[in-house]
C-alpha positions in Angstrom: -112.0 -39.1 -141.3 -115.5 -39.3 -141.5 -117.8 -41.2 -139.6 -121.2 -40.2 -141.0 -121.4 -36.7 -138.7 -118.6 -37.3 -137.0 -115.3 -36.7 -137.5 -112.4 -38.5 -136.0 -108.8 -37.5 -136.5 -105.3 -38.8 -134.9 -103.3 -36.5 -132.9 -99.8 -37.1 -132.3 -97.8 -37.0 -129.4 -94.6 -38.6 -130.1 -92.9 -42.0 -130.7 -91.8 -45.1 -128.1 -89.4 -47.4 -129.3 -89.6 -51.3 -128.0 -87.6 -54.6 -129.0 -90.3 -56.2 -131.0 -89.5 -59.6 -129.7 -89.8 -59.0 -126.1 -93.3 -57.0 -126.0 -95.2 -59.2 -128.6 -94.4 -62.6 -128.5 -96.0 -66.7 -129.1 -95.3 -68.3 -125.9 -92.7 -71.3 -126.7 -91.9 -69.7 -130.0 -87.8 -68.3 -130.0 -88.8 -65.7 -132.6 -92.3 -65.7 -133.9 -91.5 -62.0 -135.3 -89.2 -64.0 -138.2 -92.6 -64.6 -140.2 -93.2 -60.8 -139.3 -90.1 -58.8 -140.1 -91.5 -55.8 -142.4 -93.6 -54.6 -139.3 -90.8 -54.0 -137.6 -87.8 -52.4 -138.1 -84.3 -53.7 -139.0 -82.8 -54.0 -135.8 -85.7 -55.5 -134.2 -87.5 -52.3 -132.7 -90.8 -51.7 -132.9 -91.7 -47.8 -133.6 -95.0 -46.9 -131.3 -96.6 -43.7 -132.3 -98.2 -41.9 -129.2 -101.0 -39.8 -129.2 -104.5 -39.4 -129.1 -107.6 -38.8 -131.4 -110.0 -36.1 -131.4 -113.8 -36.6 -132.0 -116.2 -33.7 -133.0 -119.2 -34.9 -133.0 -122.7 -31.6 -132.3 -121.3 -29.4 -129.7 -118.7 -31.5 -128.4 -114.9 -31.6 -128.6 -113.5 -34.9 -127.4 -109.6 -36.0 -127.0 -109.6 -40.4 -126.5 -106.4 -40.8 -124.7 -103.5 -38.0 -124.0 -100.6 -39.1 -125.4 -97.3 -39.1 -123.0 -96.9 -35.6 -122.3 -93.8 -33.1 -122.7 -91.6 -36.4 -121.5 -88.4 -37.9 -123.1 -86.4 -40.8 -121.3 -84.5 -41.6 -124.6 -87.4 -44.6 -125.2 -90.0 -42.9 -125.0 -90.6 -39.4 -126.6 -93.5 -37.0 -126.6 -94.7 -33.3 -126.5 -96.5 -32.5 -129.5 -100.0 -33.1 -128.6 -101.0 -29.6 -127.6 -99.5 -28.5 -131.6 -101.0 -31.2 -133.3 -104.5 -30.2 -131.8 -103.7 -26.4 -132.6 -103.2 -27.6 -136.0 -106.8 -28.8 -135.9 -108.3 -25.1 -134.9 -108.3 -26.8 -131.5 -107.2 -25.3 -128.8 -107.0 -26.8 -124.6 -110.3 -24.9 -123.1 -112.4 -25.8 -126.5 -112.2 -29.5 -125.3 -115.4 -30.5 -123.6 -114.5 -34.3 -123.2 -111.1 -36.3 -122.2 -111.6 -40.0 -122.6 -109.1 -42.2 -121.7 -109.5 -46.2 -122.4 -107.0 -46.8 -119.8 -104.6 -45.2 -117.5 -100.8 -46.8 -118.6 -98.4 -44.0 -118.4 -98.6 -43.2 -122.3 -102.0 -42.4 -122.2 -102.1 -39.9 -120.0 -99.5 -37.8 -120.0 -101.1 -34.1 -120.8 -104.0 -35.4 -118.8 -102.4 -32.7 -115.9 -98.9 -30.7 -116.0 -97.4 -29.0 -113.4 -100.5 -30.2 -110.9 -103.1 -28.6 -113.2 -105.4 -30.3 -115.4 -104.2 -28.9 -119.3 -107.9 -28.8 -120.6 -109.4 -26.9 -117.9 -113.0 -26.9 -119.2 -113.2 -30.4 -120.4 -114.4 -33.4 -118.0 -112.2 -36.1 -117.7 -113.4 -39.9 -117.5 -111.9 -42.9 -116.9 -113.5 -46.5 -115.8 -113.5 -46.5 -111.9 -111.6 -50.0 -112.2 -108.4 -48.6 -113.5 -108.4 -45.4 -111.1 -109.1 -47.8 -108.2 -105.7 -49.6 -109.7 -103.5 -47.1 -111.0 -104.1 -44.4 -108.3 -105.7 -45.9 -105.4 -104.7 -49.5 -105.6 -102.0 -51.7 -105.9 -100.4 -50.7 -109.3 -100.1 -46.9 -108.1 -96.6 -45.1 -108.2 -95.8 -41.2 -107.5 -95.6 -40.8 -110.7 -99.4 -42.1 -111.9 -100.9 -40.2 -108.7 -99.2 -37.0 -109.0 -100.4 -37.1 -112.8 -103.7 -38.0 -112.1 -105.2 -36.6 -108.8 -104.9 -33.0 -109.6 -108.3 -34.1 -112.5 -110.4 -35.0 -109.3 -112.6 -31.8 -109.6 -113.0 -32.6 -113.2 -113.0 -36.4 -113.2 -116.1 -38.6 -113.8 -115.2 -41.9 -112.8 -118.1 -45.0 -114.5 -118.1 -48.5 -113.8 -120.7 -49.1 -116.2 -120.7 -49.2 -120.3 -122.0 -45.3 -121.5 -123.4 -43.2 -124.4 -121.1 -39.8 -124.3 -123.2 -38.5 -126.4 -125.1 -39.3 -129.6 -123.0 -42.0 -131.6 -120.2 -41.9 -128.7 -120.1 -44.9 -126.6 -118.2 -46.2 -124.3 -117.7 -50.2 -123.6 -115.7 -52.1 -121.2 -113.4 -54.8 -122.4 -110.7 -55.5 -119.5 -107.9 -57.3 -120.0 -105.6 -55.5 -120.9 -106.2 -53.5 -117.8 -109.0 -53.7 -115.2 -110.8 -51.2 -117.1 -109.7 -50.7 -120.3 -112.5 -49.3 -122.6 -113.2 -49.3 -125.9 -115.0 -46.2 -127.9 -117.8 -46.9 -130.2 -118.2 -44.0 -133.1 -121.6 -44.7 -134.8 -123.4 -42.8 -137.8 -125.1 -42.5 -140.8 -124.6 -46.5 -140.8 -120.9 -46.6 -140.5 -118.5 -47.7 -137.1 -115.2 -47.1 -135.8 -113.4 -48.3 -132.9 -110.7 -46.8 -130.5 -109.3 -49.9 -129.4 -106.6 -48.0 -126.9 -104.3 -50.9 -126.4 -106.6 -53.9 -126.6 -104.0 -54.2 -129.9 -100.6 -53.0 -129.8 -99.6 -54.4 -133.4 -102.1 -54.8 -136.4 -99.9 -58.5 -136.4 -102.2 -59.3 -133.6 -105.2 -59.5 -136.1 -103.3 -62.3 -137.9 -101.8 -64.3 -135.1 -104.6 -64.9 -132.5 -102.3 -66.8 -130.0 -99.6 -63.6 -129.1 -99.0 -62.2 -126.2 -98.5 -58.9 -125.1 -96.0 -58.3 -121.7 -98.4 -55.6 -120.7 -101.4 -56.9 -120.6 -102.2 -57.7 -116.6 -104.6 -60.3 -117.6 -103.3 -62.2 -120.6 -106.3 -65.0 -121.4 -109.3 -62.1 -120.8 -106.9 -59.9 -123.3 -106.7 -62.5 -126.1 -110.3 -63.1 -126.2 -111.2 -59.3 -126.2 -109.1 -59.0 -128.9 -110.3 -61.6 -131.0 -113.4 -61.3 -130.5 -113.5 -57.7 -131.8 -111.7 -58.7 -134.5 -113.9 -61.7 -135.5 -116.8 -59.4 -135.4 -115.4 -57.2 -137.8 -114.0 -59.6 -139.8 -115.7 -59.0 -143.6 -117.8 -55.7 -141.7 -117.2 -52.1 -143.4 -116.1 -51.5 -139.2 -113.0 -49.8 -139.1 -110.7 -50.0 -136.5 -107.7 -48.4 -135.0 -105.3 -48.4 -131.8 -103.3 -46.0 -130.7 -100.0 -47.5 -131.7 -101.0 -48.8 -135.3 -98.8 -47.1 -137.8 -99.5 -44.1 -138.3 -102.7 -44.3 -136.0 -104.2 -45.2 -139.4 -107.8 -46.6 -139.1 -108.7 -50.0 -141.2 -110.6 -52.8 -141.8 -110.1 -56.4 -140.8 -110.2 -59.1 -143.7 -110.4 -62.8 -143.1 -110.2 -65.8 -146.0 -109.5 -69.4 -145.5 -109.3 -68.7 -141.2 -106.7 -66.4 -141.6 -107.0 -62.5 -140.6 -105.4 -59.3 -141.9 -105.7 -55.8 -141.0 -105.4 -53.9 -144.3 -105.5 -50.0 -143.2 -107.4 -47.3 -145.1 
């Protein structure tokens, strides 16, 4: 896809598989996904592609997010990052940026292998909030820190919104984590967003009170989320997150006070 002069294309990783009812849920409500049922499968689960997307934008090569790595624990299932950017003429040492919008295991999984960083040219970046709680702080496990430290010689840590580069910026919306960020792509009068997981289902567009069991801070996660999606409400904005279906971008349409997410 196109964004003016930049282009913007998912990457897959892999697939996750949740029980729709007890990740996404209306507080008080037995089964709000009733009303829902062709977003989810059959037997209740909830398919959640993994991945990342890659921006080229002038001389740069960015990867948003790293999928969950070579890692299978029977619900969760990745590996083919590194394949699906070799099918883009990309290859690790051409990327010159990795951005992440926040640190949850999914995200970050070819960040490092083995103790090495996998794109050993690019700089890493990541808001210092979410280092500070994933690595340093009270959420970290062996697991996050052995993945993460070994991109402290490459890591740029901010605490502060950014412009990457022209029509790359970077703006921070916690909520769903201390410092999840959102990615701004901007030109030749067109806008995308990489949400990350301020959304995890495009349902969320249409139901404004749901609640995700991830999110650390619930009420700050709701009004990120609808507020990005009552801005671009009516806009030409597209939007995606990393588990929409497909990773497929789209726009957000509202009539009569009620939202849908119709993808492009």
């Amino acid at each position: 896809m196109k964004i003016g002069d930049i282009e913007v294309l998912a990457v897959m990783d892999g697939v996750g598989t949740e029980t729709a009812a007890e990740i996404l849920t209306r507080p008080g409500t037995d089964d709000p996904w009733a009303c829902h049922d062709h977003h989810r499968e059959p037997d209740g689960t909830l398919n959640l592609p993994l991945g990342g997307f890659l921006v080229r934008s002038g001389h740069r090569t960015v990867l948003v997010d790293a999928g969950v790595g070579p890692f299978d624990d029977g619900r969760y299932r990745g590996g083919a990052l590194l394949d699906s950017l070799a099918a883009q003429g990309v290859a690790p040492e051409d990327v010159t940026d990795v951005l992440f919008t926040h640190l949850h295991f999914d995200h970050v999984g070819w960040a490092a292998v083995e103790g090495r960083p996998v794109f050993p040219r690019a700089t890493y970046r990541a808001h210092r909030a979410d280092w500070q709680h994933f690595v340093t702080g009270p959420a970290a496990t062996p697991e996050s820190v052995a993945k993460l430290t070994p991109l402290e010689g490459r890591l740029e840590l901010f605490d502060a919104d950014f412009t990457l580069a022209p029509g790359i910026d970077a703006l921070h919306l916690p909520g769903h984590t201390p410092g999840t960020t959102v990615y701004v792509l901007s030109s030749g009068g067109r806008r995308a967003l990489l949400l990350g997981d301020v959304v995890h289902s495009v349902v969320q567009f249409s139901e404004r009170d749901w609640q995700v069991i991830w999110d650390a801070d619930p009420a700050a996660a709701s009004a990120v989320r609808n507020r990005i999606a009552d801005e671009a409400a009516d806009t030409e904005d597209l939007l995606v997150a990393a588990h929409f279906p497909g990773m497929r971008f789209g726009r957000v349409l509202a009539a009569d006070g009620n939202r849908r997410f119709v993808a492009v």
